[in-house]
C-alpha positions, 0 to 999 in steps of 0.5 A, a space after each residue: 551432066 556437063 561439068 564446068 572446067 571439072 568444077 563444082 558449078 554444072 550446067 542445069 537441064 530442067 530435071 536437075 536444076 534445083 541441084 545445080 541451083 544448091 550446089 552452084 559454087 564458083 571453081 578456083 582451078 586455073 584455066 586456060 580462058 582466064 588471061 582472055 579479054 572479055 571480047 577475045 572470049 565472045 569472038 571466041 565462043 562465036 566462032 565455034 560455041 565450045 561446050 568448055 568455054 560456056 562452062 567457063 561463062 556460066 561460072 564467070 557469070 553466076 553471080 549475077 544469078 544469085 544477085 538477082 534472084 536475092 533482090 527479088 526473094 527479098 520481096 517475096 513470102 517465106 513460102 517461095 524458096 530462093 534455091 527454086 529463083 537462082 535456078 530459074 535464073 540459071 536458065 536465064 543466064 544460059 539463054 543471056 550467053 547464046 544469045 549475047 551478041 558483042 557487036 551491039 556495044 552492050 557489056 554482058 552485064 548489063 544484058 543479061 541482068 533483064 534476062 535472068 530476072 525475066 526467067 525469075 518472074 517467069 517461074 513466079 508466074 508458074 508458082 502462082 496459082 492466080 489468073 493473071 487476069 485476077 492480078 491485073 484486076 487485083 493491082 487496077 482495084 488497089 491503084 484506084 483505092 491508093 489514088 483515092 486516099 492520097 487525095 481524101 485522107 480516108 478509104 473510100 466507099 464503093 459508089 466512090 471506088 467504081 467512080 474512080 474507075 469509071 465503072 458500075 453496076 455488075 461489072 464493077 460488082 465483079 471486078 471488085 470480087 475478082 480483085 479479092 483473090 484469096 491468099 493460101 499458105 502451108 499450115 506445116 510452115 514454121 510459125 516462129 522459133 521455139 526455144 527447144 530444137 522443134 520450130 513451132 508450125 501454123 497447125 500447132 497454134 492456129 484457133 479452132 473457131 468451132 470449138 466450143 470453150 469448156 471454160 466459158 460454158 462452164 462460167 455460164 452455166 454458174 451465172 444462170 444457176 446463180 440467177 434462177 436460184 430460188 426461184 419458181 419453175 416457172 420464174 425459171 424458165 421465164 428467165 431461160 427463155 427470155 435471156 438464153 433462148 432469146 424468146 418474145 413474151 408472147 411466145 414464153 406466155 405460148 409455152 407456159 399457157 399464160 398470157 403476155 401481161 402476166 409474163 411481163 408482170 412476172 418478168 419485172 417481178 423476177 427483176 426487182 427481186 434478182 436486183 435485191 439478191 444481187 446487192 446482198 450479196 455483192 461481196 462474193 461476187 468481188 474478186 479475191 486478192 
């Protein structure tokens, strides 16, 4: 690996650039292109393309890499890491010097800057795991929608939204669902700072939506035994079946060889008794102070 005037800035290839990208610190050791002008340099390295003054040059220049690469992390999820932006940056930067020509009347600042954001974009580009085709389809849908609440002051519906675009039936069907990628994350990355030496990570606090609450099965057991206290076998399962497993009167009476007048009968009967129980006892059901 070359090294920049025996600085500490190298010049990356494409399996080391991430190093380079960590370690890219500008060298104060004296050299013999500092007292150049900025065009004696480019006529120079023109003319024979020598492997020390591009060293020089990329270093000279390295700070509009990271310049770059922070303006565009600063938009970007906390999953993208910048040192991966600055070297793709840094590749930016050496095609921007190859290619550089004076004679166009451009400073070199100005030039390379498109270039080096371009290898940016082109490695978030490689990142993402989305067609481009759905981004496009992604920002068409949400311009559209954008456009629609400036208007309205409100969402629109769909037949609205497929009028704004123009489009419908199935092909707006699809464009609607490929316009909802579906966003991934690592479940290992850091949630927020705990207050010991150990970050808190997604997999430690996120709910696990198909567990059951042992502490709500609990409370719903103490409601049902409270209610069908003092009841009949059959006013019991009455109430299971009507109010727990979400039965019709006619199939509890199905169940219970009775008919559905009776059940009805029953019900109202269990209800008005539950009622009086209930208000007799209201004081325990209050909560302690």
């Amino acid at each position: 690996m070359s090294r920049m005037r025996s600085s500490s800035v190298a010049v990356p290839s494409r399996s080391s650039g991430r190093y380079a990208a960590e370690h890219a610190q500008p060298s104060n050791k004296p050299s013999q292109y500092d007292k150049m002008s900025a065009r004696e340099l480019w006529k120079l390295y023109r003319k024979s393309r020598p492997q020390d003054l591009r060293n020089f040059l990329m270093e000279k220049y390295l700070h509009l890499v990271r310049y770059n690469a922070e303006r565009i992390y600063a938009r970007l999820p906390d999953e993208v890491d910048l040192q991966d932006l600055i070297s793709a940056g840094m590749f930016g930067l050496m095609d921007a010097i190859d290619a550089f020509d004076l004679e166009r009347g451009v400073k070199f600042e100005t030039y390379c800057a498109p270039r080096i954001r371009g290898a940016v974009l082109d490695e978030l580009r490689s990142m993402d795991w989305v067609p481009r085709l759905v981004r496009h389809r992604t920002a068409k849908v949400e311009s559209a929608r954008q456009r629609f609440e400036m208007a309205h002051g409100r969402a629109p519906t769909d037949d609205e939204l497929s009028n704004k675009l123009r489009i419908n039936g199935e092909e707006f069907t699809k464009l609607k669902r490929d316009s909802q990628a579906v966003g991934t994350f690592s479940l290992t990355r850091k949630c927020f700072q705990s207050d010991g030496s150990k970050d808190v990570r997604e997999i430690d606090v996120i709910k696990d939506e198909s567990q059951r609450n042992p502490f709500q099965d609990v409370q719903r057991r103490d409601v049902r035994d409270l209610v069908t206290k003092g009841l009949s076998r059959a006013e019991r399962l009455i109430v299971i079946l009507y109010y727990y497993e979400e039965m019709t009167m006619k199939e509890i009476g199905a169940t219970l060889d009775l008919s559905e007048s009776r059940v009805s009968q029953m019900h109202s009967s269990i209800l008005a008794r539950l009622k009086a129980q209930m208000q007799s006892r209201s004081r325990e059901l209050e909560p302690s102070n």
